[in-house]
N, C-alpha and C positions, 0 to 999 in steps of 0.2 A: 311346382308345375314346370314343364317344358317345352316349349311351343318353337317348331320348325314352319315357316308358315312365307307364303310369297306376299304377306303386306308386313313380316317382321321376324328376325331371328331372336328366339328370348322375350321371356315374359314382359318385359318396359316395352319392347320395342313392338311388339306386338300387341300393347295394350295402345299404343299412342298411334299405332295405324287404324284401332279401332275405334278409335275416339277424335282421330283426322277424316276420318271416313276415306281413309286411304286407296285406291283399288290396286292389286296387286296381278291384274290380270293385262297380260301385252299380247302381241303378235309373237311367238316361238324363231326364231332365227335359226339357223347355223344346217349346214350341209345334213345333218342327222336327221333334222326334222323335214326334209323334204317332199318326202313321204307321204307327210302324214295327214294330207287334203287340207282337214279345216285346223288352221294353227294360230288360233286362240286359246291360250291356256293361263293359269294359274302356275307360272313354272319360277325357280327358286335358283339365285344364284349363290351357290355357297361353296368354300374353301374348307373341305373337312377336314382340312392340318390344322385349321384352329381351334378342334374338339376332338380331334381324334390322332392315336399317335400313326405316321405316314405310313408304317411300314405293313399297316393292318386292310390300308384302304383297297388297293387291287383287288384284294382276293375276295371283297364284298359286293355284292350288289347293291346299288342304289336306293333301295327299299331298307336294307339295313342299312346302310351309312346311316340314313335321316333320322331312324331310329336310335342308334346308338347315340347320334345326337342329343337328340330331346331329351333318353335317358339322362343322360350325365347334365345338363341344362336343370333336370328336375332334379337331379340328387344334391347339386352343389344348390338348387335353391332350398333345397330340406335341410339344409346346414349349412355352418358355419367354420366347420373343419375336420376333421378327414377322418375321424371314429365315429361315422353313421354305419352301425352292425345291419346289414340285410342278409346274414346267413341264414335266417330262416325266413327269408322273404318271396312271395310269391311275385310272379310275373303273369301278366294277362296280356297279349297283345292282340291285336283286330289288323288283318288287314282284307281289301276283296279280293287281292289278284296275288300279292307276293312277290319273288321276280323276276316279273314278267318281263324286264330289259333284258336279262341274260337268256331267256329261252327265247327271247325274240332273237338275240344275237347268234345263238347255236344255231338255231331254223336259215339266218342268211347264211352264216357258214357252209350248213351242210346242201342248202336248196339253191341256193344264187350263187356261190364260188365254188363249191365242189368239192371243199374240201372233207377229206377223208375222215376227219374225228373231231371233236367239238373240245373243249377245253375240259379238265379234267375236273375242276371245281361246282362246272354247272349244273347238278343235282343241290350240292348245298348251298349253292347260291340261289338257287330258283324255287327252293322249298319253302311252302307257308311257314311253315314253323322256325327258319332260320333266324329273322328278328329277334325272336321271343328267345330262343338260344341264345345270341351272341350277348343279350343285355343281362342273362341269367349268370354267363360267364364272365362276361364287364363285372359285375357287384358279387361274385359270387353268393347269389342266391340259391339255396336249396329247398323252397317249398316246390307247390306247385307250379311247373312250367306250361301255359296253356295256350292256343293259339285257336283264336275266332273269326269265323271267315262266313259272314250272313251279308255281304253289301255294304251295302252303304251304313247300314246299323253295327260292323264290326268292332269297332272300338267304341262306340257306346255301352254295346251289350260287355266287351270285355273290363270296362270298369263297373258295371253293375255286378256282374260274375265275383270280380275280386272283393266287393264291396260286400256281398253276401258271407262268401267266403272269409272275411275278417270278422263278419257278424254272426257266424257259425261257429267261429272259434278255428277254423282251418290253417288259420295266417293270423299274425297279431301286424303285419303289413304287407303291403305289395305295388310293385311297380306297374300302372295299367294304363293304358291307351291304344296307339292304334300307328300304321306306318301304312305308306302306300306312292309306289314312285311306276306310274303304270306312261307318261307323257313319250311314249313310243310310237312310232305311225303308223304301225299293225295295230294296235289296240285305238287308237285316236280313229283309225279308219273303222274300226268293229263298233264303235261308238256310232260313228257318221251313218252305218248301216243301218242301228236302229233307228234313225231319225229324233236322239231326244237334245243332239247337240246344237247351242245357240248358233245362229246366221252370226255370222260378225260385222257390225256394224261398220258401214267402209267410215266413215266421216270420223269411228270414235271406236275401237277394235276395247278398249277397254271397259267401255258403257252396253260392252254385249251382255252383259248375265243380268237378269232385270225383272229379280222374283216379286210376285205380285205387282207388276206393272200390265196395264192390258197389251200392249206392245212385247210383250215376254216373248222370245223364240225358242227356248228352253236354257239349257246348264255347260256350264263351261267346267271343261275338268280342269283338275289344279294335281299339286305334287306338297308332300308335306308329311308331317310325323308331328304328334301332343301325346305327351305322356304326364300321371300324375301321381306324388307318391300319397296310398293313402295305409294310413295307420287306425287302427283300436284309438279311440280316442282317450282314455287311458295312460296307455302304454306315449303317445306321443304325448299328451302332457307329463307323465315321470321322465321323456328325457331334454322336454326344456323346447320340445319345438312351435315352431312358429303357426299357431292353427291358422289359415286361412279360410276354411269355410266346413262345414258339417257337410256328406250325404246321406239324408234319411230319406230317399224315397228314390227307389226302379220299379219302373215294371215293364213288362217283358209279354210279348204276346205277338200272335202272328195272322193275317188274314187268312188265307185259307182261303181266297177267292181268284187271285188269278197272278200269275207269273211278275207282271211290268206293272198291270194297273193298280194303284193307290185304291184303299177302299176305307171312309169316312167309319166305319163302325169300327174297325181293326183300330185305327187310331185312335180314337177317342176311348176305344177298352184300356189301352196301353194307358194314355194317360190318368183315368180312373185308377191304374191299379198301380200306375208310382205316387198318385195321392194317398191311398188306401193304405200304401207301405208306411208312408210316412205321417201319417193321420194327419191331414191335413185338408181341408177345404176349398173348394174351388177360389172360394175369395181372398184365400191365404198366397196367390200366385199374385205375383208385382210383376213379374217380366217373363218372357217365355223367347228363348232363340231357336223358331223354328226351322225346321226340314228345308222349307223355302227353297227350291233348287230352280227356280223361273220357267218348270216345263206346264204348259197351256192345265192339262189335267191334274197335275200335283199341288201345284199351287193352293188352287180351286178346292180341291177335297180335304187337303188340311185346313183350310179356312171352316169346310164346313165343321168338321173335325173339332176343331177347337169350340164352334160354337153346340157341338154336341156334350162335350165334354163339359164344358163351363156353364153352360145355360147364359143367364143377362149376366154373369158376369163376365163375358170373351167382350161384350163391348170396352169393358174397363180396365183390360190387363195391355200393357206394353209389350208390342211383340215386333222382332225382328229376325232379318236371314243376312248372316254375316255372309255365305258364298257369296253375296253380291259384290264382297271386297275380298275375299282370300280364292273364291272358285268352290266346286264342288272336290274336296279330296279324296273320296269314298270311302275306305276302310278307316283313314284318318279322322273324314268329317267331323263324327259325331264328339269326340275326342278335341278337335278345336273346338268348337260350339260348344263343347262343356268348359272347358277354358274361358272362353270370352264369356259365357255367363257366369263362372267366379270372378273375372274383373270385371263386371255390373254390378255383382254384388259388393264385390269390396271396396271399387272405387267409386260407387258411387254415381255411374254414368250408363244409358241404353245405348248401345252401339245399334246405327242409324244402318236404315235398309237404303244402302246407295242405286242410283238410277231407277227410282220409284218416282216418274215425271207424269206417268198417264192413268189416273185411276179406274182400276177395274171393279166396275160395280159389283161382280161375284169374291170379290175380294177385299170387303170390306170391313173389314178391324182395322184395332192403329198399327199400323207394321213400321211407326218409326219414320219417317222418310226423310231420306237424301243427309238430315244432318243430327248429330250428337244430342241428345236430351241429357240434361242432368236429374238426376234421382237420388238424392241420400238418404231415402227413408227404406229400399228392397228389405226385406228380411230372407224371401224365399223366389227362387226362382227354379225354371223349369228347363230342359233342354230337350229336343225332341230327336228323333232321329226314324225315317221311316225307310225299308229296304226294298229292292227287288227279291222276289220270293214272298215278300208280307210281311218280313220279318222286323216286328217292329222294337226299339228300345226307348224309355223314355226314364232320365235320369233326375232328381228334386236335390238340391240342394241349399241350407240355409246360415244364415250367420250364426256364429258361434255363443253359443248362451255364453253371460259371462258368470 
């Protein structure tokens, strides 16, 4: 696994901001974000000369950099030394927007200075599919190059996709997740429009994202890239490596009811049907990291959601919304959130829904609150992921038979 994330660079370090209940969310500084009204974010400070070689970084956009990161972050955790073959490795990447810094930076060019021609790189820099390229060209991978662009659910759906696709026999592995670096003030203001961005609390700018709290104002965006290498379980025991957790169970399904609004049956189908994948029973779920993004309506319908899906037993499952500490990353999201449900499962801890102070009676299961539970009995946990459009993914993952 590879985890670029604003409570932690690298899977320790990002396990132990999840297990601080760290919040990774400030006030946005510096002349750039001027802009961009509400500047509360989830934003990342990181030095890409210490993962990437200098002379590569200009000519990328920030959506890849983070990407490439996280690649290489997952590869060097997939091993121990430098003969990890991914020449026939597939790539899945998810992101919502792509990048979207460089076409915002052509638009000032050509609209606010005048200038005559935009840089010559800005098509492959602002292309969905550039990420998913450059990581395919990092490891020279030759399977499938794929790139998935559903919301918020991007990078969930794109490791279910790969996870198929190795269980199809298409890829015996594949590099999947998801990237997304949109913290711009053309897009932070396109946000602000729809009205689903949290108020920023003046007293505590960081205590703004406050899923399932009745107090909730809605979702703070963040900036971030997770990626995970997954293999034929097989093929990755014949070459020595280190399992950290099985996925047997996606499902994948879409509302079909309206654009923005969240709708309880959509959800609770999806997660029926990454049970179903994975034959497994509602009572077989020990923790569940949901959607949780702190907007008044979303919150609320996946609560119902869950208790659609479970029946009595959503009162009994441990459930949590890490945004509350990394931010909403959207095409990345779903991709951390699988992340931090593999280290629940393997370490043994439920990362705690921070700034959960005011209970909403409509949001009544255990969502975990404000601090770390210990758990070292998970077998199986769940990760949810629901989008704009309906498009929902829901990924099962469980501890490795021995």
């Amino acid at each position: 696994m590879g985890v670029v994330s604003p409570i932690g660079i690298g899977n320790r370090d990002f396990a132990a901001g999840l297990r601080a209940g760290k919040c990774g969310i400030r006030v946005l500084q510096g002349e750039q974000h001027a802009g961009a009204g509400t500047r509360i974010a989830g934003a990342i400070d990181i030095d890409f000369r210490r993962f990437l070689l200098p002379a590569r970084i200009p000519s990328l956009d920030r959506v890849s950099l983070l990407a490439l990161t996280a690649a290489k972050l997952a590869t060097d955790d997939a091993t121990n030394g430098p003969d990890l073959d991914l020449s026939d490795a597939g790539v899945y990447i998810g992101t919502g927007i792509g990048g979207i810094a460089t076409l915002e930076t052509a638009y000032e060019e050509m609209f606010l200075r005048g200038a005559a021609r935009v840089k010559p790189l800005t098509v492959v820099q602002a292309m969905n599919n550039a990420a998913a390229a450059h990581i395919a060209m990092e490891y020279h991978c030759h399977g499938p190059v794929l790139t998935y662009s559903t919301a918020c659910s991007s990078s969930a759906m794109a490791i279910g996709e790969a996870y198929r696709a190795i269980r199809h026999g298409y890829a015996d592995s594949a590099l999947a997740g998801g990237t997304e670096a949109m913290l711009v003030p053309g897009t932070i203001r396109a946000w602000e429009a729809l009205r689903t961005l949290a108020l920023p609390d003046p007293a505590d700018p960081a205590s703004s994202c406050r899923p399932f709290s009745k107090d909730r104002t809605g979702l703070v965006l963040a900036e971030g890239a997770a990626i995970v290498m997954l293999e034929e379980l097989q093929h990755a025991r014949r070459r020595g490596a280190r399992i950290l957790a099985v996925i047997d169970g996606y499902g994948c399904r879409t509302d079909a009811t309206h654009l923005t609004k969240p709708d309880a049956r959509g959800q609770a189908a999806t997660m029926h049907a990454a049970l179903a994948d994975a034959g497994l029973a509602p009572a077989d779920i020990g923790y569940i990291n949901a959607h949780g993004t702190a907007t008044q309506a979303g919150d609320i319908v996946e609560t119902q959601a869950i208790r659609l899906a479970f029946g009595d037993h959503a009162t009994s499952i441990a459930i949590s919304s890490t945004k509350s500490m990394h931010g909403h990353v959207m095409g990345a999201t779903g991709a951390m959130e699988f992340i931090a449900s593999i280290i629940a499962l393997t370490e043994g801890f439920l990362p705690p829904t921070i700034n959960l102070n005011v209970p909403d009676p409509e949001c009544d299961l255990d969502y975990v609150p404000n601090r770390v539970r210990e758990c070292a009995g998970l077998r199986h946990v769940m990760s949810n992921s629901f989008a704009f459009g309906g498009s929902n993914a829901v990924l099962i993952a469980s501890r490795v038979a021995p």
